[in-house]
C-alpha positions as CSV (number, residue, x, y, z in Angstrom):
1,X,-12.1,-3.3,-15.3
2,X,-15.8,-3.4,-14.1
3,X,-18.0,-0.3,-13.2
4,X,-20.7,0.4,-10.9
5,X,-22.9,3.6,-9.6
6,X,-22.6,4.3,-6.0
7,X,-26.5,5.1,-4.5
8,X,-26.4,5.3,-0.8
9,X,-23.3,6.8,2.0
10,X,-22.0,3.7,2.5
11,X,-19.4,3.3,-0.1
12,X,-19.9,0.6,-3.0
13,X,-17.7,-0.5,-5.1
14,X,-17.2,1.4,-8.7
15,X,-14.3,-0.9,-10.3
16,X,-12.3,-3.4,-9.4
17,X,-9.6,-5.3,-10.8
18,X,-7.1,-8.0,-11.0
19,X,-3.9,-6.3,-12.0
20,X,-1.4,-7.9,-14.1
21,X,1.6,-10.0,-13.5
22,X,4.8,-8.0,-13.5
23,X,8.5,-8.6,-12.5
24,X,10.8,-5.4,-10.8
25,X,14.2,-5.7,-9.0
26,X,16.1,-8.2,-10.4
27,X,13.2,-10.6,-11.4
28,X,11.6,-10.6,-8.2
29,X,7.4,-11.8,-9.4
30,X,4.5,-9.8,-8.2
31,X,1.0,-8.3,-9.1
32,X,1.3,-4.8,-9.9
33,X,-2.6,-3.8,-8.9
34,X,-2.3,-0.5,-9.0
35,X,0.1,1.4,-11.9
36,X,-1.1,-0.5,-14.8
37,X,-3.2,0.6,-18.0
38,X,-6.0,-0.3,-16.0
39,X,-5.5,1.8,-13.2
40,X,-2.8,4.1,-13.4
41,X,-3.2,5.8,-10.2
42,X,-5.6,6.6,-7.6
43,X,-4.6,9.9,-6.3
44,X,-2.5,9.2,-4.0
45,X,-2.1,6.1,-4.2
46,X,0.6,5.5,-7.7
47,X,1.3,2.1,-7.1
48,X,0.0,-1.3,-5.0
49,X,2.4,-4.3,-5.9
50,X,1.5,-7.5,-4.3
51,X,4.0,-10.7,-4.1
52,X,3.7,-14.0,-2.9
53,X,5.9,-17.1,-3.1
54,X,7.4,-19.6,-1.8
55,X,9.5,-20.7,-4.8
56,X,12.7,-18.8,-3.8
57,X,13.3,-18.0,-7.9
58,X,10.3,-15.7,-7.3
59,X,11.9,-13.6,-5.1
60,X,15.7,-14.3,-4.2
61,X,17.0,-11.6,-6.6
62,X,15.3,-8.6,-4.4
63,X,15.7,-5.3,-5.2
64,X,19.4,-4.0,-5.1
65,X,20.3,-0.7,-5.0
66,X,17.7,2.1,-6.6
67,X,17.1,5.5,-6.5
68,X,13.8,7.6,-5.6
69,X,12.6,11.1,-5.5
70,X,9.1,13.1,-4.7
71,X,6.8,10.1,-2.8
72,X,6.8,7.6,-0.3
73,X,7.2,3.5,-0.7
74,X,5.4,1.7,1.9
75,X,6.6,-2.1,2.2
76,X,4.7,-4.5,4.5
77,X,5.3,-7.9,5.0
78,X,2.5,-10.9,6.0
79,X,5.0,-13.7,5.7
80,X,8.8,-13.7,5.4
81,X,11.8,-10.9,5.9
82,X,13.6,-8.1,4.3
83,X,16.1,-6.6,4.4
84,X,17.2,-2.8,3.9
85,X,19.4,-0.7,3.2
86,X,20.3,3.1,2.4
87,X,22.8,5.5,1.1
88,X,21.9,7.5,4.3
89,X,23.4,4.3,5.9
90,X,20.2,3.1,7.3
91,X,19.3,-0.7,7.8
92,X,16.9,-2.8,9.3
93,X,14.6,-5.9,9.0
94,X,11.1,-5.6,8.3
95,X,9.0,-8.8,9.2
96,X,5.7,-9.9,9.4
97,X,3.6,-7.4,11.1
98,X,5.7,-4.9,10.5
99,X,6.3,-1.9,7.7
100,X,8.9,0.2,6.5
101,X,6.9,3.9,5.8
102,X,10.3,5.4,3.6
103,X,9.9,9.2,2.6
104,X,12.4,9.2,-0.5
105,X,12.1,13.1,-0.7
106,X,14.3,15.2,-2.6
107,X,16.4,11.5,-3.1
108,X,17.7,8.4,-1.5
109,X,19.0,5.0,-3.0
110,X,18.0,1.8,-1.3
111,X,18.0,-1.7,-1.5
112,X,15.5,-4.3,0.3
113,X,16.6,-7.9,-0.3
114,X,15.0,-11.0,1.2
115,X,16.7,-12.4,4.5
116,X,15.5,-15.9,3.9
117,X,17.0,-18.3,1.3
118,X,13.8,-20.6,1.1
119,X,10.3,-20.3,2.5
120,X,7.5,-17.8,2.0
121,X,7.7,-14.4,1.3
122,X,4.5,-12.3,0.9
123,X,3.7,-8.5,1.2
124,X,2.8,-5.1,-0.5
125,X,4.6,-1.9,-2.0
126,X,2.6,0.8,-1.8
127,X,3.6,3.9,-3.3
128,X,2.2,7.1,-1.9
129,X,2.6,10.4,-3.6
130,X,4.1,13.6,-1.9
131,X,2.6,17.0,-2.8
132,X,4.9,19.6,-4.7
133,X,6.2,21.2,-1.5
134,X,7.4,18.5,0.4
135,X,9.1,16.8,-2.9
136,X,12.5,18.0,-1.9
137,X,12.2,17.1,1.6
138,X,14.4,15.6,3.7
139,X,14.8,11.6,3.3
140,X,13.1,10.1,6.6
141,X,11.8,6.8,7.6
142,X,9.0,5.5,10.0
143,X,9.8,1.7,10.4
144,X,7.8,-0.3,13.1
145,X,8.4,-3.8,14.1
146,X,5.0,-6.4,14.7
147,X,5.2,-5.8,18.1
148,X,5.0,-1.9,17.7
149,X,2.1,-2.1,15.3
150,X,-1.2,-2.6,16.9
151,X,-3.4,-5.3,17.0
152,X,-6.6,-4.8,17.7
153,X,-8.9,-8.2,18.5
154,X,-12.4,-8.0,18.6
155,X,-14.9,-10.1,20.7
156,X,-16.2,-10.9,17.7
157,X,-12.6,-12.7,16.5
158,X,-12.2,-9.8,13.9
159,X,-8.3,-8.9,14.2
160,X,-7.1,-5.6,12.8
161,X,-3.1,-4.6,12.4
162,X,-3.3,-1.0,11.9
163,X,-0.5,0.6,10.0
164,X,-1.8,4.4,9.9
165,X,-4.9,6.0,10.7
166,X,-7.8,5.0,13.3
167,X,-10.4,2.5,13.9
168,X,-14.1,3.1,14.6
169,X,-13.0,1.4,18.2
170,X,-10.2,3.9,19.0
171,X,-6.8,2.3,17.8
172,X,-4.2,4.6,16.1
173,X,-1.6,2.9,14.0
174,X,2.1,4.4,14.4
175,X,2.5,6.0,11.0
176,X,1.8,9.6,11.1
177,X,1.2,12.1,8.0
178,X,-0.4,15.0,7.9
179,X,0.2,15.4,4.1
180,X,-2.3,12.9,3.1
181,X,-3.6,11.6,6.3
182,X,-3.8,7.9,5.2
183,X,-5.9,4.7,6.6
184,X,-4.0,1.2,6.4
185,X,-5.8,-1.7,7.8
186,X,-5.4,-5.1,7.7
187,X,-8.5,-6.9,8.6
188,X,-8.9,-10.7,9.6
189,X,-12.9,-11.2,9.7
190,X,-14.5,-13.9,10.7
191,X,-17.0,-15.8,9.1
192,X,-20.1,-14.0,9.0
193,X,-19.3,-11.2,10.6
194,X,-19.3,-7.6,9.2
195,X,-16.7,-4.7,10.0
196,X,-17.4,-1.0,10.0
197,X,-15.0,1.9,9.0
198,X,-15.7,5.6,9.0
199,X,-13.5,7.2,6.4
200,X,-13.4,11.1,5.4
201,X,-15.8,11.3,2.8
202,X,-12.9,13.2,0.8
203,X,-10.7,10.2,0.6
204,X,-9.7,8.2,-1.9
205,X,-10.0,4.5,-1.0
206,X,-9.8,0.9,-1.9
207,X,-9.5,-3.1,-1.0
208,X,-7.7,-5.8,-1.7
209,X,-8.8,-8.9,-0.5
210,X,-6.0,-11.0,0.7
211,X,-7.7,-14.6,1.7
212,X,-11.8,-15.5,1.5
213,X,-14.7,-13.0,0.0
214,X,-16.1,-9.9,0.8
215,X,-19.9,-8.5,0.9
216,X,-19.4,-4.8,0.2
217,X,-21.7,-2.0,1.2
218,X,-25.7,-2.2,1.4
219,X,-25.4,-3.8,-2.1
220,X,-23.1,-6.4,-0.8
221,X,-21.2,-6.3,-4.1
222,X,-18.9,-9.5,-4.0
223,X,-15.3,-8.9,-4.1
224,X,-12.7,-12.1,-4.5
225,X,-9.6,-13.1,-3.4
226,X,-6.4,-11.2,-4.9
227,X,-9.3,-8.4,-6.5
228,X,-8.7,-4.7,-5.6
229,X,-11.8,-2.4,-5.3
230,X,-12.2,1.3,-5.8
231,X,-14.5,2.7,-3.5
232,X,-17.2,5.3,-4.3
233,X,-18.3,8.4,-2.6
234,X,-19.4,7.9,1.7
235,X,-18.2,8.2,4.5
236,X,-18.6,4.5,6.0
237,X,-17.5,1.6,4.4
238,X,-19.1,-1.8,5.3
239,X,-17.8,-5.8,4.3
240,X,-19.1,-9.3,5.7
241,X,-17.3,-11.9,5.1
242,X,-20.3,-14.7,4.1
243,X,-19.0,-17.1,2.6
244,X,-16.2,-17.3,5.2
245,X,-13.6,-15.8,7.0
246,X,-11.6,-13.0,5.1
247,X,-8.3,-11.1,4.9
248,X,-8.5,-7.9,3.4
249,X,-6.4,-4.5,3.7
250,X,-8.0,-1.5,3.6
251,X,-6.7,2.0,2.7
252,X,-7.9,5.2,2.2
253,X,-5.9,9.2,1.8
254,X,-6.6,12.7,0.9
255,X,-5.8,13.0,-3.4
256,X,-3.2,15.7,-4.1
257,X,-4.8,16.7,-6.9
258,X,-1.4,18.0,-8.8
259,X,-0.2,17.2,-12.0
260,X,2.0,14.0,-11.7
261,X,5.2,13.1,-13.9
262,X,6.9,9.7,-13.8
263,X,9.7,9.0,-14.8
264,X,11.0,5.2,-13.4
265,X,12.0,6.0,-9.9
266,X,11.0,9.4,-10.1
267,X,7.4,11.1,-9.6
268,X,7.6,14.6,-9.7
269,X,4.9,17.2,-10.7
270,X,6.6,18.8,-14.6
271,X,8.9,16.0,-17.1
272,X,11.6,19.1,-16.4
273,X,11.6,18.2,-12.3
274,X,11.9,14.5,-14.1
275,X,14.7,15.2,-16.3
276,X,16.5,16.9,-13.3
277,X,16.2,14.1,-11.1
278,X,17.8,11.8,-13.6
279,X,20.7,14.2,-13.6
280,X,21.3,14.3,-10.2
281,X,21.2,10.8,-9.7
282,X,23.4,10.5,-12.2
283,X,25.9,13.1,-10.7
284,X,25.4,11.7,-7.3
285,X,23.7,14.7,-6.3
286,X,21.3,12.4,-4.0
């Protein structure tokens, strides 16, 4: 991981990395970006899991049936379909464009399995944390198809699907929380042209550029293609794509700042609450 000194309000980047190959479900290939030794966490924020294939060995396995408890997995596709499932008895499709916004709460077990046989599949899992009192909530889901997300175009050409939060131009995405209050953009920019965001200068933030090369801040730090970047202190956050045009997701949410203990599945806030969770998954207390 590489560090740098933010110096102005317009954030810079101060570390970035690569992540690390990784395999989860049954032997489905991905990035894990964030929830390595490199980067643990970034409060909220406890894991970032990228995947992209279109060798169907990648990905065909899925992820059967699995429990969680105490945070929220985010899945959004940019190419291909899944598919999922619940012990509440929920199901649907998420497709490209759209996301699944799952609030595991006090526990659910879930399955997401590809609904494709061949072709490309590409996405991210994000995990978000819950604070201690909304742990043992109620299970809940916010899932939006493509055509419920918005897409806001630019005259510019710059395209942005937002997920959660609001642009500096005055589009909301669907997903609501009040807990963290989170930013999730996905940006298509142009070549040569720059994009604006204001973000509370209390978040936690990063990118991940999906296609091309970004110019960050008044330093114009580069970041590459498949590179996440922690974001310093501001409360604007500036990229031009020079070199060409650029895909990149932006997100950004209010840390917890509560002690956090893992536990597979599980993220609680004491290795007891961890220890309890495995016993009521295992006593089908879910």
């Amino acid at each position: 991981m590489t560090r740098d000194i933010p110096i102005t309000d317009s954030r810079a980047v101060v570390a970035t990395t690569p992540g690390m190959p990784a395999t989860d479900g049954d032997g489905v290939k991905m990035t894990r970006v964030i929830g390595t030794q490199e980067l643990n966490m970034l409060d909220p924020f406890l894991l970032l899991d990228a995947f992209e294939s279109d060798q169907p060995r990648d990905y065909i396995g899925g992820f059967p049936s699995h429990p969680h408890r105490g945070f929220e997995t985010v899945t959004y596709l940019l190419a291909g379909r899944m598919r999922h499932n619940d012990s509440a008895g929920n199901e649907g499709v998420i497709e490209p464009g759209g996301v699944q916004w799952m609030t595991a709460g006090k526990g659910i077990v879930h399955s997401e399995m590809p609904e494709q046989e061949d072709g490309l599949l590409m996405g991210f899992q994000l995990w978000v944390n819950l604070p201690a009192a909304a742990k043992m909530s109620e299970p809940a889901y916010q899932e939006f198809p493509p055509s419920e997300t918005p897409l806001e175009r630019r005259d510019n050409g710059t395209e942005i699907r937002v997920i959660a939060g609001t642009t500096s131009e005055g589009t909301t995405g669907v997903v609501k929380n009040e807990l963290v209050r989170p930013t999730y953009l996905d940006v298509t920019l142009p070549a040569g042209q720059t994009f604006n965001q204001d973000v509370d200068a209390t978040d936690n933030a990063f990118l991940f550029v999906v296609d091309g090369e970004l110019k960050v801040g008044e330093r114009r730090q580069v970041l590459g293609r498949r590179v996440l970047g922690i974001l310093g202190e501001g409360s604007q956050i500036s990229v031009t794509a020079d070199a060409g045009p650029a895909r990149f997701l932006l997100v950004s949410a209010q840390p917890i700042n509560e002690p956090v203990a893992r536990g597979g599945p599980f993220v609680m806030n004491t290795k007891e609450e961890i220890m309890q969770a495995f016993d009521d998954y295992k006593h089908n207390r879910f």
